[in-house]
C-alpha positions as a printed NumPy array, in Angstrom:
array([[104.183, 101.409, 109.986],
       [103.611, 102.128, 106.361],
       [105.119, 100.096, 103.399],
       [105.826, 102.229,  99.741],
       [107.569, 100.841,  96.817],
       [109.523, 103.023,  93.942],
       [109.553, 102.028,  90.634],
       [112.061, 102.466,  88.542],
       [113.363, 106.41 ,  90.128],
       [109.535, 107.007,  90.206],
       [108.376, 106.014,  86.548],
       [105.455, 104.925,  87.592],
       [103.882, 106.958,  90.298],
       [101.817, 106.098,  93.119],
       [ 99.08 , 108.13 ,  95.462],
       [101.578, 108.698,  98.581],
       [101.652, 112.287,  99.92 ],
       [104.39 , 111.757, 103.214],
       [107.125, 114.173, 102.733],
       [110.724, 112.35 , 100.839],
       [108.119, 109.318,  99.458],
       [105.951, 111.714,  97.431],
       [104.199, 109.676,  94.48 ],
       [105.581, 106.694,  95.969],
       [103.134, 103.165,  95.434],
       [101.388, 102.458,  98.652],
       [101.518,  98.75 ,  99.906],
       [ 99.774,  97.026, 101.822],
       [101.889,  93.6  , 102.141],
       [105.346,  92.905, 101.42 ],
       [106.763,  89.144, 101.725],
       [109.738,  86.861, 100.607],
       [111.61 ,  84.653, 101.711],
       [115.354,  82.913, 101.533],
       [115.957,  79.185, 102.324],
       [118.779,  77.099, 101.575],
       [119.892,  73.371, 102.34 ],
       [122.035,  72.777, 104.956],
       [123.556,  68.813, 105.892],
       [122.511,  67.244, 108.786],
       [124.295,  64.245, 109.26 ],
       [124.511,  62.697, 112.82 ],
       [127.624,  62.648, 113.976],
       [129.35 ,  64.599, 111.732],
       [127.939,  67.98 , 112.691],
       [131.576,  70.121, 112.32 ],
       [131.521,  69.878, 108.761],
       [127.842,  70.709, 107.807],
       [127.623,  71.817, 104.349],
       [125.506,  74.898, 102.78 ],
       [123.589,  75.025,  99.408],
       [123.841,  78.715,  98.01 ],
       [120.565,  80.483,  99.102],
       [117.393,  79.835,  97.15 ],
       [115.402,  83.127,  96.83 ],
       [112.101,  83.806,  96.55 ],
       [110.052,  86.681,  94.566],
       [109.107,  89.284,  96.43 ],
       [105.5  ,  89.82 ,  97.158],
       [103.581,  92.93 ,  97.831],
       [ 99.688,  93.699,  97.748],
       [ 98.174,  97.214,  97.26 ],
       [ 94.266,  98.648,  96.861],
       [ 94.329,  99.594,  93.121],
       [ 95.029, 103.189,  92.458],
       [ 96.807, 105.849,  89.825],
       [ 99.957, 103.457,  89.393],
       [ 97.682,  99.909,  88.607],
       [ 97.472, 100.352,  84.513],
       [101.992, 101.195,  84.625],
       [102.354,  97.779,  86.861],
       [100.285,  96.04 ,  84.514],
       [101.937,  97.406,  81.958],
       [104.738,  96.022,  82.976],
       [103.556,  92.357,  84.09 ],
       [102.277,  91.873,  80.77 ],
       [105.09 ,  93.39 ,  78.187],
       [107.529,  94.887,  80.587],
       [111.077,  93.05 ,  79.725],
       [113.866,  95.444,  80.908],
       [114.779,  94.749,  84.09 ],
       [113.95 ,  98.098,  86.801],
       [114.999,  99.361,  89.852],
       [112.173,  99.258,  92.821],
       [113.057, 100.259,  96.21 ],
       [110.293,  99.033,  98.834],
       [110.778, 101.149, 102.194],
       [109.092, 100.189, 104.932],
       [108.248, 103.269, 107.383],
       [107.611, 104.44 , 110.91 ],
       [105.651, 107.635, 112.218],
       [108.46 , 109.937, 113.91 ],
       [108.328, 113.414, 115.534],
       [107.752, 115.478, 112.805],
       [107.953, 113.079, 109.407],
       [108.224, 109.351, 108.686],
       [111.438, 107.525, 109.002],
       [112.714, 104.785, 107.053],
       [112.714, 101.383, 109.336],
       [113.812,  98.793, 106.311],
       [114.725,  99.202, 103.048],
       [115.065,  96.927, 100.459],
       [116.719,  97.572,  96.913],
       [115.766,  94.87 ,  93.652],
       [117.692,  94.944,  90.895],
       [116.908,  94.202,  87.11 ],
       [113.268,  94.109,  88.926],
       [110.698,  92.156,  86.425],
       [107.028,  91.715,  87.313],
       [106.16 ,  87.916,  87.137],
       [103.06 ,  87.583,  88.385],
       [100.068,  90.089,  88.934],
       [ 96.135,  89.239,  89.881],
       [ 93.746,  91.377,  90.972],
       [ 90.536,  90.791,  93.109],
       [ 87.363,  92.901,  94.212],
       [ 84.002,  92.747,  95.902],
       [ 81.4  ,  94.892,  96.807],
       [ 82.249,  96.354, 100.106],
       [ 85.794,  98.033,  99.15 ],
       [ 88.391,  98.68 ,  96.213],
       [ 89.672,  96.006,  93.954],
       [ 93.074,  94.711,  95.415],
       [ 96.334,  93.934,  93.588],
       [ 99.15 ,  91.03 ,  94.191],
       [102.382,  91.372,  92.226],
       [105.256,  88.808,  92.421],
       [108.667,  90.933,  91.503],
       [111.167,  88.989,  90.323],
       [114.895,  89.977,  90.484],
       [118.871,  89.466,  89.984],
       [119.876,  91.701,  93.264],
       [118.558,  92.182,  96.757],
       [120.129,  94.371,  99.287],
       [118.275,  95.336, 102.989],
       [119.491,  98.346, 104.628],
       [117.938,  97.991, 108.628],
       [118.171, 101.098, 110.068],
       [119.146, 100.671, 114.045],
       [117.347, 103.081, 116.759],
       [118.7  , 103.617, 120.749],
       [117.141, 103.717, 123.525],
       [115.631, 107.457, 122.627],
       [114.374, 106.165, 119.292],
       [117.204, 107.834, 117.524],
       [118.16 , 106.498, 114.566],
       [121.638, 105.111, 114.517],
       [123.727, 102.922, 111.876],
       [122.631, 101.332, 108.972],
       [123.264,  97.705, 108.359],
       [123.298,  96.796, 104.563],
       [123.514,  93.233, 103.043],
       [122.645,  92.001, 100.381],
       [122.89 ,  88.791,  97.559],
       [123.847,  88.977,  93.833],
       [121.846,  86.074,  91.785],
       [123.652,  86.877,  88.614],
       [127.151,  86.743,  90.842],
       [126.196,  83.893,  93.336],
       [127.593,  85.819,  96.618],
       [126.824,  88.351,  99.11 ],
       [127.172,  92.026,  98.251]])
């Protein structure tokens, strides 16, 4: 599977060729993560009581390339939020397919570092903060087909599901 990332309806373009992700940003990680406290007292298990969920940035890693000097850019002055769709990808009959796909809005770089050595390219981290995520999980049968799409998601600015 393959991992690209859109910024902002393509602003700032990336090095992938695959046919509906042209001059999308490669990745090469993605990871976040949602937690939120939940009561456990003995005995009085029926009435358990949530926190609202606690979010974290998303993550993502890439091998620097022709979009590096737009996302830093944007970690060090960029202050409108964006819009950056990460789509994570499968190898189908005849094109790739989207698997996952998640949608940040009023996306903000936080955090960017970037390392390198002698025996490849220099590598990029970015931590993408956010006010919206939604995941759309595309479903396949038996036959690999793609079926229904299953799309949730959590407003920060709001405090509920969307």
């Amino acid at each position: 599977m393959a991992i690209f990332l859109e910024w902002d309806g393509g602003s700032i373009k990336g090095n992938v060729t695959a046919e509906g992700y042209t001059d999308w940003i490669k990745l090469e990680n993605l990871q976040f993560g949602v937690g939120r406290g939940i009561t456990m007292e003995a005995g009085n298990m029926s009435n358990r009581e949530a926190t609202r969920p606690n979010m974290s940035e998303v993550s993502v890693s890439k091998v620097m390339d022709g979009a590096s000097s737009g996302l830093f850019q944007e970690a060090l002055v960029g202050s409108d939020g964006k819009k950056v769709v990460i789509t994570v990808v499968k190898t189908g009959a005849d094109k790739v397919e989207e698997y996952v796909k998640y949608e940040l809005e009023d996306a903000i770089i936080s955090s960017y570092s970037m390392s390198a050595g002698d025996s490849g390219p220099p590598f990029e981290n970015l931590a993408i903060s956010y006010s919206q995520l939604t995941m759309a999980y595309t479903a396949a049968d038996k036959k690999n087909t793609a079926g229904n799409q299953g799309i949730v998601g959590y407003s920060l600015t709001a405090g509920k599901k969307v």
